[in-house]
C-alpha positions in Angstrom: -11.7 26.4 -35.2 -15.4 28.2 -33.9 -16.4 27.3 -30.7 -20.0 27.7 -31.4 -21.0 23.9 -32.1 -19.2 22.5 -28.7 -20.8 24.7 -25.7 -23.3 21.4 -25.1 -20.5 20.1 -23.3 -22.7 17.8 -20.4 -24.6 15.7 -23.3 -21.4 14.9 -24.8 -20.2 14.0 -21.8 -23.1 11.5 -20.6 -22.4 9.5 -23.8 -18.6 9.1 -22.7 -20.2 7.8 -19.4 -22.6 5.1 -21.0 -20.0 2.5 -21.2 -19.2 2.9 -17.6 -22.5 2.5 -16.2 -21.8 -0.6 -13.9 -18.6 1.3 -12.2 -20.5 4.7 -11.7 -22.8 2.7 -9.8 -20.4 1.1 -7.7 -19.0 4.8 -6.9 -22.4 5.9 -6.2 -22.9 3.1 -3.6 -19.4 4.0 -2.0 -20.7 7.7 -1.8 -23.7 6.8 -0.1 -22.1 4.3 2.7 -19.6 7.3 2.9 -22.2 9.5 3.6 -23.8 7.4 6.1 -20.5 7.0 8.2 -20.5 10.9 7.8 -23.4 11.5 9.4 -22.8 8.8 12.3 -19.3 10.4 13.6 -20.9 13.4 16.3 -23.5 10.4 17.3 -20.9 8.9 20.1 -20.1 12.8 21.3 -23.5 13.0 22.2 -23.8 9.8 23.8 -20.6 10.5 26.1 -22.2 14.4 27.5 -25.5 13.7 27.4 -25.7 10.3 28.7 -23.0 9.5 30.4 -21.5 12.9 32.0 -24.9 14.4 32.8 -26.2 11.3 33.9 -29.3 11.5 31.2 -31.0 7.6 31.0 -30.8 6.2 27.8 -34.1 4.6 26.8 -32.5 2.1 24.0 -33.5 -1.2 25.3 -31.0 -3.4 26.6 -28.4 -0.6 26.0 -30.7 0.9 28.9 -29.1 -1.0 31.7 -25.5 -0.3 30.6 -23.3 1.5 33.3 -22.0 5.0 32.3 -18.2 3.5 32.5 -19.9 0.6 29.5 -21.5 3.5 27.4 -18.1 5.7 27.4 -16.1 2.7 26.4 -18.8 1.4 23.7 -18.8 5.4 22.6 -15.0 5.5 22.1 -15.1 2.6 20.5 -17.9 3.1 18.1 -16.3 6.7 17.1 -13.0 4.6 16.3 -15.3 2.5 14.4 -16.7 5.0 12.3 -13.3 6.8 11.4 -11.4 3.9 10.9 -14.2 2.7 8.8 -14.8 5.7 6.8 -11.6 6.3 6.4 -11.0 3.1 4.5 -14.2 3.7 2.2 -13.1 7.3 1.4 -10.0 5.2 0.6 -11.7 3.0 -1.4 -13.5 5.4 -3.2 -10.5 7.4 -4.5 -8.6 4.7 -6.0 -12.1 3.5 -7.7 -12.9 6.9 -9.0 -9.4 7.8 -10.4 -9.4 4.6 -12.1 -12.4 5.4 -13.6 -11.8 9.0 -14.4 -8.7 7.9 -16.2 -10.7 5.2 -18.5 -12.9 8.4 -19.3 -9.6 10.1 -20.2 -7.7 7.4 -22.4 -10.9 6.9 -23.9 -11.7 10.7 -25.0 -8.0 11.0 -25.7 -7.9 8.2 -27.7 -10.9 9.3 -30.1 -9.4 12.9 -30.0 -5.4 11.1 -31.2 -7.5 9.0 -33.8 -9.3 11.7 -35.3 -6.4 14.5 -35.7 -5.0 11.5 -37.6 -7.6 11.7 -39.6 -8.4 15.1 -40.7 -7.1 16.7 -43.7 -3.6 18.1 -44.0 -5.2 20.9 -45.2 -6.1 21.7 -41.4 -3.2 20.5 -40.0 -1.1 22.8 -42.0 -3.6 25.8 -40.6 -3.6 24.3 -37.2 -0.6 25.0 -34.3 0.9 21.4 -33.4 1.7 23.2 -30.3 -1.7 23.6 -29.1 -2.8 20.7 -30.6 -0.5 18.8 -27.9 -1.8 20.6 -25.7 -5.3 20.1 -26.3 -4.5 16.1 -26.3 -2.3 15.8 -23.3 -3.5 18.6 -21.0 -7.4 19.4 -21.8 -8.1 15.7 -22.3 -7.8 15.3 -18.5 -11.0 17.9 -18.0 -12.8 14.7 -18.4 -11.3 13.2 -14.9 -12.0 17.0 -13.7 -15.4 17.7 -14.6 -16.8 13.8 -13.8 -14.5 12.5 -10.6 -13.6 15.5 -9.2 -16.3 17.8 -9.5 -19.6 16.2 -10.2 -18.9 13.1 -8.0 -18.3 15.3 -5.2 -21.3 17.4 -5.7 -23.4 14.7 -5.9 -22.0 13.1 -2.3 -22.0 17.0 -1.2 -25.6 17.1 -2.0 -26.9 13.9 -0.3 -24.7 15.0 2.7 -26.6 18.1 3.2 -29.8 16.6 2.6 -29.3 13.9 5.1 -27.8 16.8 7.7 -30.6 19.0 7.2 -32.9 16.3 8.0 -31.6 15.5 11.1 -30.9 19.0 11.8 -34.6 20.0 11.7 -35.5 16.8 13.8 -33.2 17.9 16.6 -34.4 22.0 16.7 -35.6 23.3 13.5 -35.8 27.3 14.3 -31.5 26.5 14.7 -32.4 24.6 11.0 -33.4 27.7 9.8 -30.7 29.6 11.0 -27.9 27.4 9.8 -29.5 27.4 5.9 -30.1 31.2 6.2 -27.4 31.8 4.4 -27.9 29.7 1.4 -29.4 32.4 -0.5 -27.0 34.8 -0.7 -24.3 31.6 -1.5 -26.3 31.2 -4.6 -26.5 34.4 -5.8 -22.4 34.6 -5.2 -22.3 31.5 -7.0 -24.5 33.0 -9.7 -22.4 36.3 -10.2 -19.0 34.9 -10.1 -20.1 31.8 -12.8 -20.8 34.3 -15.4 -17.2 35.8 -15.6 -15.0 32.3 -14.5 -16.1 30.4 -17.4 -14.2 32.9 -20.0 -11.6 33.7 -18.0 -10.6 29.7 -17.5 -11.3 29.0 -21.1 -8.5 32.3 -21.9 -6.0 30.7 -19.5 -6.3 27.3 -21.7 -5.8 29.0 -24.9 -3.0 31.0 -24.2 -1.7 28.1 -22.4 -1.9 26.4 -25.5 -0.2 29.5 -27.2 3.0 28.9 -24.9 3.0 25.2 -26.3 2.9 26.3 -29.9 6.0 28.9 -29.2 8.1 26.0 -27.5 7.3 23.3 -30.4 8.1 26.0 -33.0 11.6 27.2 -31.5 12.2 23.6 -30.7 11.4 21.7 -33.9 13.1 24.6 -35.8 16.0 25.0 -33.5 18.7 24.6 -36.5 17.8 27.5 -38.0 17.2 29.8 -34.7 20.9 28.8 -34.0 21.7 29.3 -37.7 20.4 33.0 -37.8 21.1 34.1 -34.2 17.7 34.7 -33.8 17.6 33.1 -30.3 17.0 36.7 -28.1 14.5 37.4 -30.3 12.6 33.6 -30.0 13.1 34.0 -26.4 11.0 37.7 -26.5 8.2 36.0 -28.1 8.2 33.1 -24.8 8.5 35.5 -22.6 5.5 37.4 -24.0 3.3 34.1 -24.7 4.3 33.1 -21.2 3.2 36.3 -19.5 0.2 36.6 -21.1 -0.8 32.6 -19.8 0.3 33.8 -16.7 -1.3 37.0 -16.5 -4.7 34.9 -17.3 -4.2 32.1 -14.4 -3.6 34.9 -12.1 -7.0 36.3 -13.0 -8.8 33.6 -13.0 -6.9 32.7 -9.5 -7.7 35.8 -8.2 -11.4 35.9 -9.1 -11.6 32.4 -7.3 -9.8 33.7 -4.2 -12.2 36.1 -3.8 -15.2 34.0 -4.6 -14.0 31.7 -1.6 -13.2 34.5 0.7 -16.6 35.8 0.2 -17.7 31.9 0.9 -15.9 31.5 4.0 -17.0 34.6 5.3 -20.9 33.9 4.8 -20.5 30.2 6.7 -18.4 32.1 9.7 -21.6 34.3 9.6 -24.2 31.3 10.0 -21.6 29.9 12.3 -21.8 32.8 14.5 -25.7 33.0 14.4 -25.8 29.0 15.6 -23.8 29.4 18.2 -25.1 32.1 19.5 -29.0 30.5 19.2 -27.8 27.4 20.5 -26.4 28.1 23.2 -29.4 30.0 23.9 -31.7 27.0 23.6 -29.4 25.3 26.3 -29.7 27.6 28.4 -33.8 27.4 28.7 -33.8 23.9 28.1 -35.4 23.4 24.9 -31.9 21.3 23.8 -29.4 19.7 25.3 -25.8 20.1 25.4 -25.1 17.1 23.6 -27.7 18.1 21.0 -26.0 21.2 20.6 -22.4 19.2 19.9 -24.1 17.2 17.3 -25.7 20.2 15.8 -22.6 22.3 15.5 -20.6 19.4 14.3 -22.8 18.6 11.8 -22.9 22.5 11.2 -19.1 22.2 10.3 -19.9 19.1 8.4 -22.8 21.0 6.4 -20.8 23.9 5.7 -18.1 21.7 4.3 -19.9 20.2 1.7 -21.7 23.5 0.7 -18.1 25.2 0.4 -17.7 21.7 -1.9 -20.1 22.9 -4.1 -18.8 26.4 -4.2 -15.4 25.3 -5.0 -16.4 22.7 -7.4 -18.0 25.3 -9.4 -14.7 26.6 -10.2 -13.3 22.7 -11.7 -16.3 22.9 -13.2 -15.8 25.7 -15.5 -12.4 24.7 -15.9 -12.8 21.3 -16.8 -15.5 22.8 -19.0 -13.2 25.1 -21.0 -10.6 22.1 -21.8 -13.9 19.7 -22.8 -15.0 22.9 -25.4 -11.4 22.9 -26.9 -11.7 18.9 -27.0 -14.8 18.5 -28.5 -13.8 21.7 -31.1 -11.5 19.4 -32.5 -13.7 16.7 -32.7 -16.4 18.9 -34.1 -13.7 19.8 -36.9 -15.0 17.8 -40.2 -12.6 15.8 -42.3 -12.9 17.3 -45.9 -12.3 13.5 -47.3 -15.5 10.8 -47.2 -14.6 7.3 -47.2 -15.8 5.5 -50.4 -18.1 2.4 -50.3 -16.0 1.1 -52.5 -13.9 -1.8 -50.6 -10.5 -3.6 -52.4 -11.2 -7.0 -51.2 -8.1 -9.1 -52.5 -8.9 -7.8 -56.1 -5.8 -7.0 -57.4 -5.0 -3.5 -58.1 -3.3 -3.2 -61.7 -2.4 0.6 -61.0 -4.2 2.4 -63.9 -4.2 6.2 -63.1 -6.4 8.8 -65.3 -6.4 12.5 -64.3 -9.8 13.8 -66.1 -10.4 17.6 -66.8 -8.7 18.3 -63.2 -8.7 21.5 -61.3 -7.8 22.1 -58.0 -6.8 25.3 -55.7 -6.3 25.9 -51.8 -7.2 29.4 -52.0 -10.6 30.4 -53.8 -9.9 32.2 -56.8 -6.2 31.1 -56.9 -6.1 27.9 -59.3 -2.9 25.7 -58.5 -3.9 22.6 -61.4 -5.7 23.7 -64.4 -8.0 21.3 -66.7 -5.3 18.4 -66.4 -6.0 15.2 -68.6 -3.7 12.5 -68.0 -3.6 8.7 -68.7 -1.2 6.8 -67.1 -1.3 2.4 -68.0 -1.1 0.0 -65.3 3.4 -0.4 -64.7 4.4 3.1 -66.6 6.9 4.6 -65.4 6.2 8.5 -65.6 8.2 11.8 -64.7 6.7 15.2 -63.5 8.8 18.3 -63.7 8.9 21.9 -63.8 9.6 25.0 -62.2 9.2 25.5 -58.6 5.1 26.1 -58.1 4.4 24.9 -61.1 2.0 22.2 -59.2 3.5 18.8 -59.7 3.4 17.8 -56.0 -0.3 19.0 -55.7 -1.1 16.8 -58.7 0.5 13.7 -57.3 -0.8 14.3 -54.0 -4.3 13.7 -55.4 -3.1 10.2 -56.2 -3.9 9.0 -52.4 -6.7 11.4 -51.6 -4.4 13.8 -49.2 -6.8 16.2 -51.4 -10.0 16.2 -53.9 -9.6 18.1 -57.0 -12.0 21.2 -57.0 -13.3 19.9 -60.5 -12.9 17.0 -62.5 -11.7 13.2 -61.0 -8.9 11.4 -60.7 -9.8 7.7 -61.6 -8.2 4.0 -60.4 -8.2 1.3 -62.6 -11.5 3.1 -64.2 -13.0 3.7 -61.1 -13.1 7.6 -58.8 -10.8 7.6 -56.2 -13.5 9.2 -54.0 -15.1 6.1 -54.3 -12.5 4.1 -52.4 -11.9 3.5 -49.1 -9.0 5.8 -47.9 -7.0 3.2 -46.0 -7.4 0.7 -48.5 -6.7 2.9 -51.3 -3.2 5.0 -49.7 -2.4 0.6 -48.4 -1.5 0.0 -52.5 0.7 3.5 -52.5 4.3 3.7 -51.5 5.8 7.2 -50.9 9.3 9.0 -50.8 8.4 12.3 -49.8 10.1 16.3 -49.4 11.5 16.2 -46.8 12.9 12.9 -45.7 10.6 12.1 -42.6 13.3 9.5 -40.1 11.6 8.7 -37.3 13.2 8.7 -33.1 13.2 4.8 -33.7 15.7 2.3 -34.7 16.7 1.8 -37.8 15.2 -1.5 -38.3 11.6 0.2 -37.5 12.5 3.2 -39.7 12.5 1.0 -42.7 9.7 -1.4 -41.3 7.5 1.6 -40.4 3.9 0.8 -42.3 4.6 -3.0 -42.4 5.8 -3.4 -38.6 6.0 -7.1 -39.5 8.7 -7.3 -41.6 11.5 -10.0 -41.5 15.4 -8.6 -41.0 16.0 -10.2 -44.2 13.4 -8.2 -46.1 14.1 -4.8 -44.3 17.9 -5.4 -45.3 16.9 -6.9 -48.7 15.0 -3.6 -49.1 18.2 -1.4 -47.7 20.4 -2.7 -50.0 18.2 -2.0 -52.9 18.0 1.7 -51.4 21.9 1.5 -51.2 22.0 2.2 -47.3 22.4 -1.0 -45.9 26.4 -1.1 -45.9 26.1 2.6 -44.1 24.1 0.4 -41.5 26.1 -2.4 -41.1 29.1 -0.1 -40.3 27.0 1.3 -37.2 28.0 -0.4 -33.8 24.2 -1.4 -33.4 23.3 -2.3 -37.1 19.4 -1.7 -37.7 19.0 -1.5 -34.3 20.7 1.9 -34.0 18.7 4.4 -32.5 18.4 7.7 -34.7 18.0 10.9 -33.0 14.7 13.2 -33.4 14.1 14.2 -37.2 16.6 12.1 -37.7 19.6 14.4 -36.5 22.2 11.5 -36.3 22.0 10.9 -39.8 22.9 12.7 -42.9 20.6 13.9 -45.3 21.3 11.5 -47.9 20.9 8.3 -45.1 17.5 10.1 -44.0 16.5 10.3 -48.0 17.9 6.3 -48.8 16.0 5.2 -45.6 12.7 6.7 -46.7 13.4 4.7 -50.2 14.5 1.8 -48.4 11.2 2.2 -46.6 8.9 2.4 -49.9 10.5 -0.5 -51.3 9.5 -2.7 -48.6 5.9 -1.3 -48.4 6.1 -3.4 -52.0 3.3 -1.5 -53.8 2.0 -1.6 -57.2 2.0 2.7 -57.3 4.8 4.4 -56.4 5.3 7.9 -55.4 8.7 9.9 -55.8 9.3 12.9 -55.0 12.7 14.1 -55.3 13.7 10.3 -54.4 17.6 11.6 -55.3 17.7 15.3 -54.7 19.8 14.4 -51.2 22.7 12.7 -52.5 25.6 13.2 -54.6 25.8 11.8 -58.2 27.5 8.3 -57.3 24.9 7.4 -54.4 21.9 8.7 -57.5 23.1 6.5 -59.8 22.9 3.5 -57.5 19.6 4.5 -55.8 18.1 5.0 -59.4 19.1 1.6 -60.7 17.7 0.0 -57.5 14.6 1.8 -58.0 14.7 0.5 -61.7 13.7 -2.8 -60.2 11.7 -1.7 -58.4 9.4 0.0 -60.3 9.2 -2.7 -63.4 5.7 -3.1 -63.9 4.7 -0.5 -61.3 3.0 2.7 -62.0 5.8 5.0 -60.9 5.4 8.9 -60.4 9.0 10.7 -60.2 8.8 14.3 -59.3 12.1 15.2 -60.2 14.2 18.9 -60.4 17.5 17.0 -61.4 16.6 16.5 -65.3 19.0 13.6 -65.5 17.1 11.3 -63.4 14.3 10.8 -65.2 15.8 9.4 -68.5 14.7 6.2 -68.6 11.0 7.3 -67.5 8.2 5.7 -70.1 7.2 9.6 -70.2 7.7 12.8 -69.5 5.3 15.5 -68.3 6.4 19.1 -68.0 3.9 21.3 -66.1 4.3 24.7 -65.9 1.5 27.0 -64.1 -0.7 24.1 -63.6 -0.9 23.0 -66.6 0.6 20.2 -69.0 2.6 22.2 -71.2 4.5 19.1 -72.9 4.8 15.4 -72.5 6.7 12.3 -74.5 10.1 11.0 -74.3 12.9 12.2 -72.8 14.8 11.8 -75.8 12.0 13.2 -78.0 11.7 16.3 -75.3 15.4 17.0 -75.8 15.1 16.7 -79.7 12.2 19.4 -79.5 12.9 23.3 -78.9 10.2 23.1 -76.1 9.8 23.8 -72.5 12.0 20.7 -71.2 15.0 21.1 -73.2 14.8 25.1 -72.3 14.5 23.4 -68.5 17.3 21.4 -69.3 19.4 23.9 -70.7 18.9 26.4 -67.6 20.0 23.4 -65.2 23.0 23.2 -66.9 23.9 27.4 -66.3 25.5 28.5 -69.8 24.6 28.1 -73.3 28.1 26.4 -74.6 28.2 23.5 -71.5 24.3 22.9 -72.0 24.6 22.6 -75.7 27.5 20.3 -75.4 25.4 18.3 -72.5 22.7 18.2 -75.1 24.4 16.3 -77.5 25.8 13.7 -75.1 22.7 13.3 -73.6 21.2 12.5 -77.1 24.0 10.3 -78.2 23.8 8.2 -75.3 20.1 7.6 -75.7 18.3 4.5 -77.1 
């Protein structure tokens, strides 16, 4: 995946704000009132030294008549006042903006979920579901961390310094100057460390992303790691993918350590300089001592929000570096186009035509070559041949999962490429290699792609599939959980509940692959006769390796190195010295026990 398309990451970001508009507001007004009891707090300091320890008058109208004992006890009250009541705003404000920060969140994770769905299986088999994860569950929440936790702050950390300064200068502007001396060289820190912690957070995010891939790998295959005893050596590869994330976190960390060191050091320095001034100006009278609180209080309180900005810098970049590996995904182009083409309660007779097809996933490497195949609407027809020969790539351009290179596949007449992809894969039913069982009950295993289902249809459907007596022994029935990948179950259950599962999708194409490669030669003989019915005037594709299932196919169409070497009967195949009965014979291991198969085969066909 290139980066290069997704480093306008703000713009992107202001559209995913749009639909909030009426809450950001609301935040916005928070952050000013905020800001407002901010700059209140030193007020009641200064009223307490200047006016009522040193005696000063108070020119403020009526307040003007006030004893000293009335103004300390209105002071202490007001700056109880203002805490309590900023305290409750800043409150306020937090619940509001993580509220809001997690809409942005569900929202982008939502489009990001929805569009991995999506895109082709070619990238999802180039693609590492472990950083994939990552990229939905961790960088997703950049969005809350570039918006709510580092722009919102910047923005209240910005008024608060403008409305500081103001007053500041007001009160003794030479100390003004002082205080903001140090801004400059902030910047230019700022400047210098920016341009090395955006690729250092954006390397800590990726190899992060690397350590997900290891676990989901070692996890998802864990069978075969146990299998193989290959378990010291998985655990070498963690070990490496882990150091290496944490080697990057620790560089990035220690880069920001060192950019706020070099902060806190330049505000003690300003600090210093006010003081020092300050208490100068006392001394000759130009400001008073309560002028001086309110000045270094709102020193520390100008400071603060500058140090905000420093350290927000950092989420920035961050939360930038988890947006770019967001919005790379979203950037990545599904290879398939929906069709204008809409199926609109026209009923779908199931006529399939391959015309002059070619297809390949690596350039130069052809996997189909020049196919032409007609199949009629309710034909029942059987693909086999060797291993890589190519029939699962040409049924797979049945429902779109891929476009040939050259040539089209046609529905009832019309492209495929013209349809609409959900509507066209809604009138296919599929038993794929391998049996996919879902963590769910059994009930939703079977119902899964028609969630509404009635018990009597999913068992109608189970017993077709020859599973549902297996189901009813369970103490839970169909509502037996199965473990993950289906662990619980065997693998012919897994392969009868992925049958049981196309029969109740009730479609007029059908998709087989190996639909009986899973199960010994009694359960085959009873899922095949179920499947019978099932596929009467259905168009049927069985990818088969076991020769004997596909017997009572309409046809039979042997490819060999992507292309259609032979097709006809299974009876006329097996009359024929070509490529199926020399299949069929090599199944069968021996010359003698073939031949002898050969002619049983033969007599017992129609």
């Amino acid at each position: 995946m290139d980066t290069h398309q997704t480093t306008q990451v703000f713009p992107r970001v202001i559209r995913y704000l749009k639909p909030y508009r009426s809450g950001l507001l609301g935040v916005l007004g928070l952050l000013i009132v905020i800001n407002l009891s901010e700059l209140l707090k030193p007020w009641p300091l200064k009223l307490i030294i200047d006016h009522v320890l040193n005696g000063h008058p108070l020119d403020i109208g009526w307040v003007s008549t006030w004893s000293p004992f009335s103004l300390l006890i209105a002071a202490c009250i007001g700056l109880v006042f203002i805490h309590i009541l900023s305290a409750a705003l800043t409150l306020h404000y937090n619940f509001v903006s993580i509220r809001l920060g997690q809409h942005l969140v569900q929202t982008l994770r939502g489009d990001l979920y929805d569009h991995l769905q999506r895109l082709s299986l070619k990238f999802h088999s180039q693609a590492r579901i472990g950083d994939l994860l990552h990229r939905v569950t961790a960088d997703t929440f950049a969005m809350q961390g570039l918006t709510m936790n580092s722009l919102f702050p910047i923005i209240s950390a910005s008024a608060l310094v403008l409305g500081m300064t103001v007053i500041m200068l007001r009160l003794d502007w030479m100390l003004t100057l002082v205080a903001l001396s140090i801004c400059p060289p902030l910047l230019l820190t700022i400047a210098r460390v920016n341009r090395r912690i955006g690729p250092l957070a954006l390397q800590a995010r990726q190899q992060e992303g690397a350590v997900y891939s290891v676990v989901q790998r070692t996890l998802s295959s864990i069978k075969v790691v146990q299998a193989f005893t290959t378990e010291p050596e998985e655990h070498r590869k963690f070990m490496a993918a882990s150091q290496e994330s944490l080697g990057s976190g620790l560089r990035l960390y220690t880069l920001q350590t060192l950019y706020s060191g070099a902060v806190n050091t330049l505000i003690a320095v300003g600090t210093a300089l006010v003081l020092g001034i300050g208490a100068a100006h006392v001394l000759g009278g130009t400001l008073s001592l309560g002028e001086l609180v309110v000045f270094v209080s709102y020193l520390a309180s100008l400071y603060g929000p500058m140090n905000t900005l420093v350290q927000a810098n950092n989420l920035i970049q961050d939360a930038k570096a988890g947006l770019r590996r967001v919005f790379e995904v979203l950037d990545e182009q599904g290879e398939l186009r929906d069709g204008p083409h809409r199926i609109s309660g026209q009923p779908v007779r199931g006529q399939v035509t391959f015309e002059r097809v070619c297809f390949e996933y690596v350039p130069g490497q052809p996997v189909l070559r020049e196919i032409d195949l007609e199949i009629p609407p309710g034909q029942k027809i059987a693909i086999v041949g060797p291993t890589g020969a190519g029939k699962s790539t040409l049924v797979s351009l049945v429902p779109r999962f891929a476009d040939p290179l050259s040539g089209r596949v046609l529905l009832d007449g019309r492209d495929l490429r013209d349809y609409g992809l959900r509507e066209l894969r809604a009138q296919i039913a599929m038993v794929l290699q391998p049996p996919l069982v879902f963590p769910l009950s059994l009930r939703e295993n079977i119902a899964y792609g028609r969630s509404h289902a009635s018990l009597e249809q999913i068992q109608a459907a189970a017993r077709l599939a020859g599973i549902h007596e297996a189901i009813e022994r369970l103490p839970n029935g169909y509502e037996t959980v199965v473990g993950e990948q289906g662990v619980t179950l065997s693998e012919g259950e897994r392969q009868r509940i992925t049958i049981a599962r196309a029969i109740l999708r009730d479609t007029p194409i059908l998709i087989l692959d190996e639909p009986t490669s899973s199960v010994d030669h009694e359960t085959e003989a009873k899922i095949m006769a179920g499947l019978d019915r099932l596929m009467a005037n259905r168009t049927a594709f069985i990818i088969a390796h076991r020769l004997s299932t596909v017997r009572t196919a309409d046809r039979i169409v042997v490819v060999r190195e992507g292309r259609i070497v032979e097709q006809g009967t299974f009876t006329a195949l097996l009359s024929s010295d070509g490529p199926f009965r020399r299949l069929y014979r090599t199944q069968w291991h021996g010359s003698d026990k073939s031949e002898d198969r050969l002619h049983i085969e033969l007599s017992a066909s129609p």
